[in-house]
N, C-alpha and C positions, 0 to 999 in steps of 0.2 A: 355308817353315818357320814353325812357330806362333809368336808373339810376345807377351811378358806377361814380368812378374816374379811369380813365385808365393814366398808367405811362409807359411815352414811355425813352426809350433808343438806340440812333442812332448817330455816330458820323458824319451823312449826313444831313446837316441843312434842304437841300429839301427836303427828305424825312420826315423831322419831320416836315415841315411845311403839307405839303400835310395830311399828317395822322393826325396831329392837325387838320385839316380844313371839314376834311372826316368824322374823329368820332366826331367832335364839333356840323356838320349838323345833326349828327346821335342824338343827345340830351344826348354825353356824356360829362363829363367835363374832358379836357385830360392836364396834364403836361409833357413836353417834356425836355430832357437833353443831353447832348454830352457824357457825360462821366458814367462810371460804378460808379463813386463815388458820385456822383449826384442819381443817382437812389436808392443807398445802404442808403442813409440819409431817403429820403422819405421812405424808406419801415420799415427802422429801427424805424421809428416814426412812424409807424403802419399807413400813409397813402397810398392813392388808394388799390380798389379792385381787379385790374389788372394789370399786369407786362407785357409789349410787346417788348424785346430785341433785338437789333443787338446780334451776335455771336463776331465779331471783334468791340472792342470800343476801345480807345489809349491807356485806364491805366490797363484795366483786359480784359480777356475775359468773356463774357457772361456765357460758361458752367459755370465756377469754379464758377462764383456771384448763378448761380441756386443753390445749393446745400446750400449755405450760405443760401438763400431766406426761402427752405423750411425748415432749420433746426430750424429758427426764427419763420416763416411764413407760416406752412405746409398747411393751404387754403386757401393760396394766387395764383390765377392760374398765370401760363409765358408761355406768348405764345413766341418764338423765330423765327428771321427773318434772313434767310442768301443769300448771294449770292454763297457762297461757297454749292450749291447744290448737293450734293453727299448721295448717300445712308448712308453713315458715318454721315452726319449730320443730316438728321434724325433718325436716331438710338440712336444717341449719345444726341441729347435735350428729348427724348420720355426716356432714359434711367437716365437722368440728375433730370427729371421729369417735366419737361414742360409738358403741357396741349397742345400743335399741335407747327406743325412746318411749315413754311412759307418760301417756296423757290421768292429768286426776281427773274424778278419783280411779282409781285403777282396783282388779281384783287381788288381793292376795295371792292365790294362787297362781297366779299372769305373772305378778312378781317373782316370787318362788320359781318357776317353771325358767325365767328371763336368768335368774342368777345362774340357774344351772348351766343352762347354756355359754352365759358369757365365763364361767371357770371350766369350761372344757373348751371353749374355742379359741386359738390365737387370735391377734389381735392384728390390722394394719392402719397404716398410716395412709389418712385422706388428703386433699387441698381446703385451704378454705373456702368457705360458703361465701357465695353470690351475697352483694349486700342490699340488700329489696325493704324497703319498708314495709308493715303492716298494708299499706292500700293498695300495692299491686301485687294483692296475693292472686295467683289465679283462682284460687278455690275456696270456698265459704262453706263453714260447719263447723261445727264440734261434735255433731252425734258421734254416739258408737261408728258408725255404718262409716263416716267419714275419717274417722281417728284409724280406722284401719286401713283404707286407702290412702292415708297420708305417712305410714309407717311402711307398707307398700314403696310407695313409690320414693321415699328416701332411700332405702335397700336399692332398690334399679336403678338410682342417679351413676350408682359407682359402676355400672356395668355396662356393655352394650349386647347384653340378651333382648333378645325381638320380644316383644310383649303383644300380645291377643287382649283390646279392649272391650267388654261386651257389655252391653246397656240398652236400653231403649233411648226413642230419639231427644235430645233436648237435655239429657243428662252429663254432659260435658264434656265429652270421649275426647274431643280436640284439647279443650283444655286441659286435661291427664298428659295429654299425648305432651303440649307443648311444656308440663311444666316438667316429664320428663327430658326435654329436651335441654329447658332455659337453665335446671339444675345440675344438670348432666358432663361427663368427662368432652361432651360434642357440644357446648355451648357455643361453642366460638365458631362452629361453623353456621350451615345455612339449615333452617327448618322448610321441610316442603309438602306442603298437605294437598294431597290429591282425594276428592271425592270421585268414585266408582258409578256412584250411580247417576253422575252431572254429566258422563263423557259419552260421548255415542261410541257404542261396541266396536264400531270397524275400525276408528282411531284409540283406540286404548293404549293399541302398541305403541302405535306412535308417540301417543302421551308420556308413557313410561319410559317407552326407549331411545327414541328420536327415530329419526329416519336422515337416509341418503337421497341425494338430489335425485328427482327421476325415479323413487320408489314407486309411485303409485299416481295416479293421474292428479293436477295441481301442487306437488310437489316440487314446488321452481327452486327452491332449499335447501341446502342442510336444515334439519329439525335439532334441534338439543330437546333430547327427554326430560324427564325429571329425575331418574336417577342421577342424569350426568349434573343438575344442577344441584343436588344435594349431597355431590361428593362431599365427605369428611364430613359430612351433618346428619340427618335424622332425614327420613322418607315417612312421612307419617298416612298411610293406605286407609282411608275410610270406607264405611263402605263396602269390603271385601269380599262380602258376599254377590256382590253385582259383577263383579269382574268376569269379564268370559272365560272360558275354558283351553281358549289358545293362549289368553295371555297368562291365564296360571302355571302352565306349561314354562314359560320364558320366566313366569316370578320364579319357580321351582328352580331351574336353573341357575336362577343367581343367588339365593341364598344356598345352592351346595357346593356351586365351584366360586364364588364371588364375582362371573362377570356375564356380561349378557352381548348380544349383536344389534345393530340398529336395524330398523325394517330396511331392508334393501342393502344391508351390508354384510359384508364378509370375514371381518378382521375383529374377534373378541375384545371388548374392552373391560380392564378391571373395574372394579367399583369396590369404595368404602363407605359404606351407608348403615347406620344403624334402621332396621324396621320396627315399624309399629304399626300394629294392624289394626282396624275397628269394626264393629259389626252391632246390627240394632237385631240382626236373624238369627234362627241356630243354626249355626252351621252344619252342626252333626245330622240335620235335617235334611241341610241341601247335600250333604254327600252322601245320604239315603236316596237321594231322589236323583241323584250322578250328574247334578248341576254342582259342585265344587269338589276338588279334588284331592281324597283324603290324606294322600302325603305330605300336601303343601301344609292341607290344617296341621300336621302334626309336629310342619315345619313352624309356624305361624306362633302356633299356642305355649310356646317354651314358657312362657310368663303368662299363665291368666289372669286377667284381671276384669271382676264385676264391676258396674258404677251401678248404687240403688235408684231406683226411682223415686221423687223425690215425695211418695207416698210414703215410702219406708223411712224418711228419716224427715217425718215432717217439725221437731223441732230443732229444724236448721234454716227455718223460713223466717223468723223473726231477722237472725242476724243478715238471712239472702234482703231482703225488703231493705234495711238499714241501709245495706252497699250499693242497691238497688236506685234509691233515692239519695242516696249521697252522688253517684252519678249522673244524677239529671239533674242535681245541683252544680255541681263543676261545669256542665255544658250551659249555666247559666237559669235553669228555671229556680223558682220559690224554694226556700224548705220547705220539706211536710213530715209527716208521720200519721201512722197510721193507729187508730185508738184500739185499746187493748179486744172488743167485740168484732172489728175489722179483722185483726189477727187472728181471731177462732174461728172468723170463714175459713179465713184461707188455709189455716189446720184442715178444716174437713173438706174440704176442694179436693176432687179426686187427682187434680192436675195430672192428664193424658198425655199433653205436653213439655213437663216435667219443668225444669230450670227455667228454658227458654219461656214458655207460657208465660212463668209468673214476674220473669225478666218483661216482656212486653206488658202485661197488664200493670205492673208497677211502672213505667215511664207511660202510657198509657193516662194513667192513675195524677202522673205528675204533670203531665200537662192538660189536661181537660179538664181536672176538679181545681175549683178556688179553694182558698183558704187551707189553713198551714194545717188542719187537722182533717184526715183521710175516715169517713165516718161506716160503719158497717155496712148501712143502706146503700151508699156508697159504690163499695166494693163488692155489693150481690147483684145492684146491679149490671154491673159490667160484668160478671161470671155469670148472669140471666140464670140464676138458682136462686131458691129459697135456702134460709139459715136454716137448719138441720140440728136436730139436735144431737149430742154427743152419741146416744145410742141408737140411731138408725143409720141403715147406712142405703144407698143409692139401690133404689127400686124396689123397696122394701114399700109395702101398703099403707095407706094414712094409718087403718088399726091398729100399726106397730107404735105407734105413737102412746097409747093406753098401757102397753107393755113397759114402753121407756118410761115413763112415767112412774108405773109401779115398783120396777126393780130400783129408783131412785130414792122413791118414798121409803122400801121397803129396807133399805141400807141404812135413811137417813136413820129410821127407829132402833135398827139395829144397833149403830156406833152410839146412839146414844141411853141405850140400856131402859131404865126405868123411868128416866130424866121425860116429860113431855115437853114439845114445844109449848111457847107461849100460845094463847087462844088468839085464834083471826088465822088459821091455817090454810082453812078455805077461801079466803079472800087472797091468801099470799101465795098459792097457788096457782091460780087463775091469773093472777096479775102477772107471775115467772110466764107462764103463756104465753100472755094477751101480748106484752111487750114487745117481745121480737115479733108473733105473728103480724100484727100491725107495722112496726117499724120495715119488714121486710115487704111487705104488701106495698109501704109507700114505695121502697125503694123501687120496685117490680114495675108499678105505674109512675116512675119518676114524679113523686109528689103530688099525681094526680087525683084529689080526695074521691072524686065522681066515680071514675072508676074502681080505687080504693075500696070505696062501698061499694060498689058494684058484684066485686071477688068476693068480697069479707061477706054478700047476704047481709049490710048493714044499713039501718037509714044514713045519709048523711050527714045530719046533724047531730046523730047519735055516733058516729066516727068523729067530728071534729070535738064532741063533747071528751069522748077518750085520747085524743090528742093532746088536747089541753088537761086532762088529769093525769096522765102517765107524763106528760113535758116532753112528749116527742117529739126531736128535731123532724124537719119535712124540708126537706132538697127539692127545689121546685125546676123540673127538669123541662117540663110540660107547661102549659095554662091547666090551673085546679078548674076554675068554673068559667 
């Protein structure tokens, strides 16, 4: 049976009840409290083995008690629990020096699995955390998908292992990169991001390494590379798939001995650079095909790390769009917001482009549309698609639509057992329809009715009759008539 006294602090009596009841079946013995002042008694009397926090409790907050904890208590692990999920809060308890960090609601078992760990691991002592406001987080989410790369990349703030960042384009491999950097024990030096595939092949070296006066023809210089400029900071390698095969050669060399030669020189120079590598390819592909070379990857890869595409973790778009359009209000345009039918586009947007894309179509979005509300029609039109409905998905045939349909109906009768809807079924149907097809058809022809009808197979005075009976807004992008 496991053995420990774990000490909870939670100013949500259910939550402390559950987690008493979760680790008490677990065979630990758990004391539970409301208040930070309550916890700071037991620890100062040197009981429990483990500390499990809220961040917000009424009389102190959680960070400021960590640092108290470990200057008494330095292995004593704390693990911290927030709702306030944001990259900032994990950086900031992993910096604080908490032992992990616990976004809610979280699984039991994650818990469980966490304690275990933090009573078999020692414990050390961090610096404190960078003080950054909420608005210049680098990184926007709460999904799953993102709560693990924010727990990620706290863990590698304290290190300088080379991390492998892999994603597709637009998914924010730089921003990873830098916020391992702004977080990190190498803050205080210089960050230096080199794209691979922006430099022409035969100056790579040069790029990276510098050169000697008289290297190579127009070399009237010394060159400073970018390692030499990112001494004592972070080298952040995008791209690295594009890199040649000579100059992997020379990367290889400096991450095993720490120093490299300049093109046209003779005399080894050291280097202290943490790396960071990025790539949108697989790698393990191009070293099938002997364009990348498989030592470096395996120097490269110590840390891997995925970014999702922002298809996987599409309820992180509501809060990206908020930060989106908070931005292009600081640069001075209008407020806006975008209405709850605008945002279920962009749920189903396959966004190919990822971050970036919906980054541009949102400032996009804020300067070319009037008025402070961002309307669906709106926003299909500038993605030139149709609203879709939840169960289709892209290239799937209009017949699929009679399917969606059914399995919706067929649910709806389901959940509701014997109960029937009220009568006018069929009309209420048809109208869930008519609705969006219409309003997306205007948007498609920028409010052009003529054409509108046109698509729709409708007379036109029989589309403006439906306009006027569903009270659809029409964005006159065009001349109607």
């Amino acid at each position: 049976m496991p053995e420990g006294t774990i000490l909870i602090a939670d100013d949500d009596s259910a939550i402390r009840t559950v987690l008493n009841q979760a680790l008490g079946r677990a065979g630990y013995d758990v004391r539970t409290t409301g208040t930070a002042a309550g916890l700071w008694r037991w620890v100062a009397a040197g009981d429990g083995n483990l500390v499990i926090t809220d961040v917000i409790l009424p009389d102190e907050n959680g960070f400021d008690l960590i640092p108290r904890i470990k200057r008494l208590r330095p292995d004593l692990p704390v693990v911290v629990m927030s709702a306030q999920n944001t990259i900032l809060t994990a950086i900031t308890a992993a910096e604080r020096g908490a032992f992990d960090y616990l976004p809610k609601p979280f699984d039991l078992k994650e818990l469980t699995a966490v304690v275990q760990r933090a009573l078999a691991s020692p414990q050390s002592r961090r610096e404190p955390a960078p003080d950054e406001g909420a608005e210049g987080l680098p990184l926007i989410g709460r999904s799953p998908a993102m709560q693990e790369i924010y727990r990620v990349i706290a863990r590698l703030t304290q290190t300088d292992l080379t991390v492998m960042i892999m994603g597709e384009s637009g998914t924010g491999k730089e921003l990873v990169a830098r916020a391992l950097h702004d977080y990190g024990k190498r803050r205080h030096g210089t960050f230096v991001a080199v794209n691979m595939a922006a430099i022409p092949k035969e100056l790579v070296e040069s790029e990276l390494f510098g050169h000697e006066r008289g290297a190579f023809t127009g070399a009237t210089n010394r060159g400073i590379g970018r390692f030499e400029q990112a001494d004592g900071g972070t080298l952040f390698l995008d791209e690295i798939g594009d890199m040649p095969l000579e100059a992997q050669t020379r990367l290889l060399r400096v991450l095993q001995q720490g120093e490299y030669t300049t093109v046209g020189g003779r005399t080894p120079m050291k280097t202290d650079v943490r790396i960071i590598a990025a790539s949108n390819r697989d790698l393990r592909q191009l070293i099938q095909q002997g364009l990348f070379r498989e030592d470096l990857y395996y120097r490269l890869n110590v840390v891997p790390l995925r970014l999702p595409p922002l298809r996987e973790r599409v309820e992180d778009i509501p809060d990206l769009v908020r930060h989106f359009l908070r931005k292009a209000e600081e640069e001075g345009l209008p407020a806006k917001h975008l209405d709850s039918d605008a945002l279920d586009i962009l749920r189903r947007h396959r966004w190919q482009g990822n971050v970036r894309e919906l980054e541009n179509l949102i400032r996009r979005l804020a300067v070319l549309h009037s008025g402070e509300t961002i309307s669906a029609a709106t926003v299909a039109t500038e993605l030139r698609e149709p609203i879709k409905s939840s169960g289709l998905e892209e290239g799937e045939e209009t017949a699929s639509l009679s399917a969606s349909v059914e399995r919706h109906l067929t649910k709806y009768f389901a959940e509701h057992g014997d109960r029937l809807p009220p009568p006018g079924l069929y009309d209420r149907v048809l109208q869930e329809i008519e609705r969006p097809l219409l309003s997306i058809c205007l948007g498609a022809t920028r409010g052009n009715q003529i054409r509108a009808a046109h698509l729709l197979g409708l007379n036109r005075n029989t589309l403006r009759k439906k306009i006027r009976d569903l009270g659809l807004e029409v964005i006159r992008g065009l001349k109607a008539d």
